[in-house]
SEVEXMAR-238364 format. One record per residue (C-alpha): residue number from 0; residue in three letters; x, y, z. Coordinates in steps of 0.02 Angstrom, whole numbers, always signed. Layout:
BEGIN
NODE	NUM	ALA	X	Y	Z
...
***
This chain:
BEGIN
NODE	0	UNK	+5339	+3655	+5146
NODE	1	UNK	+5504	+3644	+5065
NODE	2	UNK	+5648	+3768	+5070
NODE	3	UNK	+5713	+3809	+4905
NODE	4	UNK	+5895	+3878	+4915
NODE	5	UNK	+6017	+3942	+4773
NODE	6	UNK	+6125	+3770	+4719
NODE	7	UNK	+6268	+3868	+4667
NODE	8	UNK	+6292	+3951	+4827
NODE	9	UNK	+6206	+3872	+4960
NODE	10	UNK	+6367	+3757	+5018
NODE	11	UNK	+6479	+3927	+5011
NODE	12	UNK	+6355	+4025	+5120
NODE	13	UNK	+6364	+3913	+5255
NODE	14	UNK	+6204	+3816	+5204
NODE	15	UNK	+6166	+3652	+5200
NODE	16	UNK	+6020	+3572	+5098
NODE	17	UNK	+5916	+3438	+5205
NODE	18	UNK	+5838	+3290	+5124
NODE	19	UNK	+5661	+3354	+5038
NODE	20	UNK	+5721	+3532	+5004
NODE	21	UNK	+5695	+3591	+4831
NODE	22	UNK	+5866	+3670	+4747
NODE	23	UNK	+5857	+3780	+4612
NODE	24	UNK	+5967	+3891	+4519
NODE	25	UNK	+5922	+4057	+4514
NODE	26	UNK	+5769	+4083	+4625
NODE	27	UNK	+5821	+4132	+4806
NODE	28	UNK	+5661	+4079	+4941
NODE	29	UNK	+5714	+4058	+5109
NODE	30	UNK	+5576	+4014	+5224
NODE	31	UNK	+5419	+4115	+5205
NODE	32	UNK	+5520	+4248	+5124
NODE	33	UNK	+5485	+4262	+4929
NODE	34	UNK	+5539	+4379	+4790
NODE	35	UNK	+5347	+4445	+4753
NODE	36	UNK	+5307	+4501	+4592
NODE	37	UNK	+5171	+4616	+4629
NODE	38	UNK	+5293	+4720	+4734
NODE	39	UNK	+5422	+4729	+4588
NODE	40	UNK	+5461	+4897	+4514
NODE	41	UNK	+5551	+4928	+4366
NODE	42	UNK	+5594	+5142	+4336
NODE	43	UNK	+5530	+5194	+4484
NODE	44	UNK	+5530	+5382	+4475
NODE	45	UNK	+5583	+5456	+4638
NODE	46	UNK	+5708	+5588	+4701
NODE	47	UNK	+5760	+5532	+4855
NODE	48	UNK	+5778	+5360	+4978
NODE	49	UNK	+5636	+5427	+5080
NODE	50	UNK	+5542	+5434	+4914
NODE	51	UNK	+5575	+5267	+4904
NODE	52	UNK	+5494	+5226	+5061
NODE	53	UNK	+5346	+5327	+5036
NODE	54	UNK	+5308	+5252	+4862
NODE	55	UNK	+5339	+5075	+4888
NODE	56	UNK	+5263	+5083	+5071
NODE	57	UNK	+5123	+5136	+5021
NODE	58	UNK	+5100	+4983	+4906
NODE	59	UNK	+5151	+4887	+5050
NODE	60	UNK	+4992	+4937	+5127
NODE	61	UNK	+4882	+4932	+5008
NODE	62	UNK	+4906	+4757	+4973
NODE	63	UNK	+4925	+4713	+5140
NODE	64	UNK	+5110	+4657	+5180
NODE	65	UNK	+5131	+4776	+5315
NODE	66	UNK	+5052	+4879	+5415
NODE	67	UNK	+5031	+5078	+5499
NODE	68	UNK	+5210	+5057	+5588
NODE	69	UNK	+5291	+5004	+5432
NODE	70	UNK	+5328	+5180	+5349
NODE	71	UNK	+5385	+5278	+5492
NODE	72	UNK	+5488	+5110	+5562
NODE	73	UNK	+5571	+5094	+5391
NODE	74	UNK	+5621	+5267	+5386
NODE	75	UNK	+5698	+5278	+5578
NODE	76	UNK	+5810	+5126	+5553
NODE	77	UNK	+5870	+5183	+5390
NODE	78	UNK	+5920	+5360	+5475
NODE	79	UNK	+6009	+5271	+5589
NODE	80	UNK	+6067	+5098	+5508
NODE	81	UNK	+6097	+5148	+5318
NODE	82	UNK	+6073	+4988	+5201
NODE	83	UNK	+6210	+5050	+5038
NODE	84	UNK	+6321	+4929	+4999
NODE	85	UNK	+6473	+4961	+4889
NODE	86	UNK	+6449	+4828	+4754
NODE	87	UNK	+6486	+4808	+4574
NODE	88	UNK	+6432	+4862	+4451
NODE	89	UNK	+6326	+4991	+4542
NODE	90	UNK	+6291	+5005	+4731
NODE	91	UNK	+6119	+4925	+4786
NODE	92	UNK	+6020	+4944	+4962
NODE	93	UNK	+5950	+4818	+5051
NODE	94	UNK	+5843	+4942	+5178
NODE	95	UNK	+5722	+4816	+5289
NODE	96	UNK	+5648	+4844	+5470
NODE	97	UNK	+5564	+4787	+5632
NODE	98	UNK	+5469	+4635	+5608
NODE	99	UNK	+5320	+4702	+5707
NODE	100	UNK	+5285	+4790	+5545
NODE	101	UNK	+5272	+4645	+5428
NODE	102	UNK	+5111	+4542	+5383
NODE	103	UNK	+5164	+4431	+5256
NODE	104	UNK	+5363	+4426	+5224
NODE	105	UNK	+5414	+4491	+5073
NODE	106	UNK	+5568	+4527	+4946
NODE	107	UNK	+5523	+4681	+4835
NODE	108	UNK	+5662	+4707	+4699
NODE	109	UNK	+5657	+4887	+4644
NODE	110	UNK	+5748	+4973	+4510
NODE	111	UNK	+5749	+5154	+4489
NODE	112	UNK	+5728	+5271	+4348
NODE	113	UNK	+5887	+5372	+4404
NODE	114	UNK	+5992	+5343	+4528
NODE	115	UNK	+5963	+5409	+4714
NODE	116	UNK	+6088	+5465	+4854
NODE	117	UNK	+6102	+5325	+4990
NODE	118	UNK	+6203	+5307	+5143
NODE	119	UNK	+6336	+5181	+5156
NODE	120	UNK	+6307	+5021	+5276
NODE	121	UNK	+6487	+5037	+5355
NODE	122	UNK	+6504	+5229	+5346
NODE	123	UNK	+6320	+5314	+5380
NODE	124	UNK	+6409	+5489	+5318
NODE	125	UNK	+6497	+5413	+5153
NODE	126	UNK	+6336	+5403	+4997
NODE	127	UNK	+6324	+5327	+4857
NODE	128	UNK	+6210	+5319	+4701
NODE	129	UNK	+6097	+5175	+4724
NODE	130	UNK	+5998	+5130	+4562
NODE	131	UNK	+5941	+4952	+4646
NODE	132	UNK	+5849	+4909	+4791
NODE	133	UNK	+5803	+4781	+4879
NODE	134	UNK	+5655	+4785	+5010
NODE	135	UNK	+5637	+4638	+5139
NODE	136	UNK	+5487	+4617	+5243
NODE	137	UNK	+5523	+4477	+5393
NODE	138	UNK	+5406	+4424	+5512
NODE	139	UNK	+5540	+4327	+5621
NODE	140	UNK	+5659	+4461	+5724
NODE	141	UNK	+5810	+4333	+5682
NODE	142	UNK	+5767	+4272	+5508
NODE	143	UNK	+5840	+4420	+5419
NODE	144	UNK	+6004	+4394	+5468
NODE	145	UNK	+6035	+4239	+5346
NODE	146	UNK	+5964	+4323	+5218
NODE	147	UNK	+6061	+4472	+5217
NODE	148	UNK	+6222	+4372	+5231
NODE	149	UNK	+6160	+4276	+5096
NODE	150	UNK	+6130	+4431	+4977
NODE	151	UNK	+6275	+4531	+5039
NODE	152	UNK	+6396	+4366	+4973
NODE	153	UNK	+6309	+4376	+4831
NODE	154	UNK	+6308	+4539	+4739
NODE	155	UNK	+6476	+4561	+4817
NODE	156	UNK	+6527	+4441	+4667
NODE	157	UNK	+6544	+4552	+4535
NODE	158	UNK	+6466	+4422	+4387
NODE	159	UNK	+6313	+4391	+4489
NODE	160	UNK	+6292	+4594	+4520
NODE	161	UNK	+6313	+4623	+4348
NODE	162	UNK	+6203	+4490	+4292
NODE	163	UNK	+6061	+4576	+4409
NODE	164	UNK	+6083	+4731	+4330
NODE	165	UNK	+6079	+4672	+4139
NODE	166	UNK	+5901	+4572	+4192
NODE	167	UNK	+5834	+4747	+4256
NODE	168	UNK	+5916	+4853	+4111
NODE	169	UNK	+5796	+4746	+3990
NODE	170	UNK	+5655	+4764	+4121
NODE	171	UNK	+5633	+4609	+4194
NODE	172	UNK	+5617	+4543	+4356
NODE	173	UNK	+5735	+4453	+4426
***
């Protein structure tokens, strides 16, 4: 199967295309790991990260991306390893976990109906609002780490942050 990488930054992340691999603009699919629709929530009402968890876990589950460990893994490495990052226009998280709790691999974009207190990647005890989320599932122990480099250049650029935000503000998936 084909990798399809984002064109525009594929070169700047340190990637380079091999003959065969499809590039689009637009559409990020690394691997096995997919932005899935079904997962996709748009005004998710919760109160808290942990809400977060809970709701979205359990959807997880019931359509089979992960499994038991996946809940009570997600929520010990956040505790310890928060996933807010300080990006414009709003703070997102990217919260993930162990791969022993992923069946399928997964990217579950998730934006909330109000904003949430979330700790900061680089300073566990600073929080910030996080109205966007970003769930990955990944099977491979070692596979996240492109990803997340990937993402983190990304909505670090302020136009491609924005440009997220104005695609969830009218409700649609990225």
């Amino acid at each position: 199967m084909n990798n399809r990488i984002l064109v525009k930054d594929a070169r700047t992340a340190g990637l380079r295309p091999k003959a065969g691999d499809e590039c689009e603009v637009g559409l990020l699919v690394l691997g096995k790991e997919t932005i899935m629709r079904e997962l996709t929530a748009i005004d998710l009402d919760v109160e808290s990260y942990e809400q977060v968890f809970d709701t979205m876990g359990a959807r997880f589950r019931k359509l089979g991306y992960v499994n038991d460990t996946y809940l009570p893994s997600i929520k010990k490495r956040e505790a310890q390893y928060p996933t807010a990052l300080p990006v414009e226009p709003y703070p997102i998280a990217i919260p993930h976990t162990e791969a022993t709790a992923i069946i399928h691999p997964f990217i579950a974009p998730v934006r909330l109906r109000e904003s949430v207190k979330w700790g900061d990647m680089s300073n566990p005890d600073n929080m910030f609002d996080v109205r966007l989320v970003f769930m990955l599932g990944f099977k491979d122990p070692g596979e996240h780490i492109e990803l997340l480099q990937i993402l983190m250049y990304n909505f670090q650029k302020p136009e491609v942050g924005r440009r997220a935000v104005r695609r969830y503000d009218r409700g649609r998936a990225l």
